[in-house]
C-alpha angles and dihedrals in degrees: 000000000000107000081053096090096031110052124099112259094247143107113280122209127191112214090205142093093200113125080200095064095039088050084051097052100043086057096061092046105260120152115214154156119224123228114165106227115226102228123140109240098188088055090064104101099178103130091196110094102211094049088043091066105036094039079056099045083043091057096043089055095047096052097048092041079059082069111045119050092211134034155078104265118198118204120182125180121189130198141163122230134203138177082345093305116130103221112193129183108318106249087226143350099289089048083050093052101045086048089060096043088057089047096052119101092006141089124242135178123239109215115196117182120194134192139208118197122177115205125224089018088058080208118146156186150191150213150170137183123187125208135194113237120186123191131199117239100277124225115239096236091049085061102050089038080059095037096053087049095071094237100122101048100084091037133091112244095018092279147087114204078205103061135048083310095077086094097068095062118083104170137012134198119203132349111021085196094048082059086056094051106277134057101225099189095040086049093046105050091047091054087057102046088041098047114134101208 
C-alpha cells in the first residue's frame, strides 16, 4: 500500500469511534489503534464551518495525544451544512426527520475536518475538504421508513451516504469519502508532506 513506505515509524492512534472512518483508513493501508476522544462536540461554538471542523478534529487528536507518550493521532470531525447552518447529529427521531425534509430537493455542503497531531513533539495540523451533495424530493414516507431504521441518529445532518440513505443523493460534486466521513486523498497528501520522519 501506499502509506506503507511513507509513514513515520511510530505508533498511530485514531481518535474516533466510527466504524466509517476505521473502515476508511484501513483501505488506504493505515495501521492503527483506536482510542474515542472525549471531546464534546456540542460545546464547540465555532459558526464557520471550516474552523468548526478542524478546530473539532484538532481538539480529538490533542486530547487523546494527552494519553498516549508516542504516536501519530488522527482526529476527524464531520458536519452538513445548509443554507449556512451548520446541522449536526438530531438529538432524536422528529429532529431527524425535520433535518431530511429540509434536505430534500436541495443541495448542501459536507464538511469533514481532520487532524494530525505528533506526541511528544505536540506538533500539529489540520485539513478540511467540502462536498455538494444534492438530494432528490423525498417522499414522506421515504423519510419516516429511514427514520424509524435508526440510520440517522449517530450522522450529521440525520443521514449516512453509506447506508439506506444513498438513495436520496442524486448527484454529487467532490470527494465521494469525505461524504462518508473522511476525505481519503486530502488526508493522505498532508501526512506526506507533513511526515516527521
Amino acid at each position: 500500500m501506499y502509506l506503507e513506505n511513507h509513514l513515520p515509524h511510530r505508533p498511530c492512534y485514531l481518535a474516533s469511534q466510527s466504524p466509517r472512518r476505521k473502515q476508511l483508513l484501513q483501505l488506504i493501508g493505515l495501521k492503527f489503534h483506536v482510542i474515542p476522544s472525549s471531546v464534546d462536540e456540542a460545546a464547540c461554538t465555532e459558526t464557520d464551518p471550516a474552523r468548526h471542523v478542524q478546530t473539532l478534529a484538532l481538539a480529538k487528536a490533542e486530547e487523546v495525544g494527552r494519553r498516549v507518550e508516542t504516536g501519530l493521532i488522527v482526529g476527524a470531525d464531520t458536519i452538513v451544512v445548509l443554507d449556512e447552518e451548520i446541522l449536526g447529529k438530531p438529538v432524536d427521531e422528529d429532529e431527524a426527520a425535520k433535518m431530511l425534509r429540509r434536505l430534500s430537493g436541495r443541495t448542501h455542503q459536507v464538511y469533514t475536518g481532520f487532524a494530525i497531531h505528533y506526541r511528544p513533539e505536540g506538533e500539529s495540523i489540520t485539513g478540511y475538504e467540502v462536498t455538494n451533495v444534492h438530494f432528490r424530493p423525498l417522499e414522506e414516507w421515504e423519510i419516516r421508513s429511514y427514520v424509524d431504521s435508526g440510520g440517522p441518529m449517530d450522522k450529521a445532518g440525520a443521514y449516512g451516504i453509506q447506508d439506506q440513505s444513498a438513495l436520496f443523493a442524486d448527484r454529487i460534486e467532490g470527494c465521494f469519502y469525505n461524504v462518508v466521513g473522511f476525505p481519503l486523498t486530502r488526508f493522505y497528501l498532508t501526512l506526506l508532506n507533513f511526515n516527521k520522519e
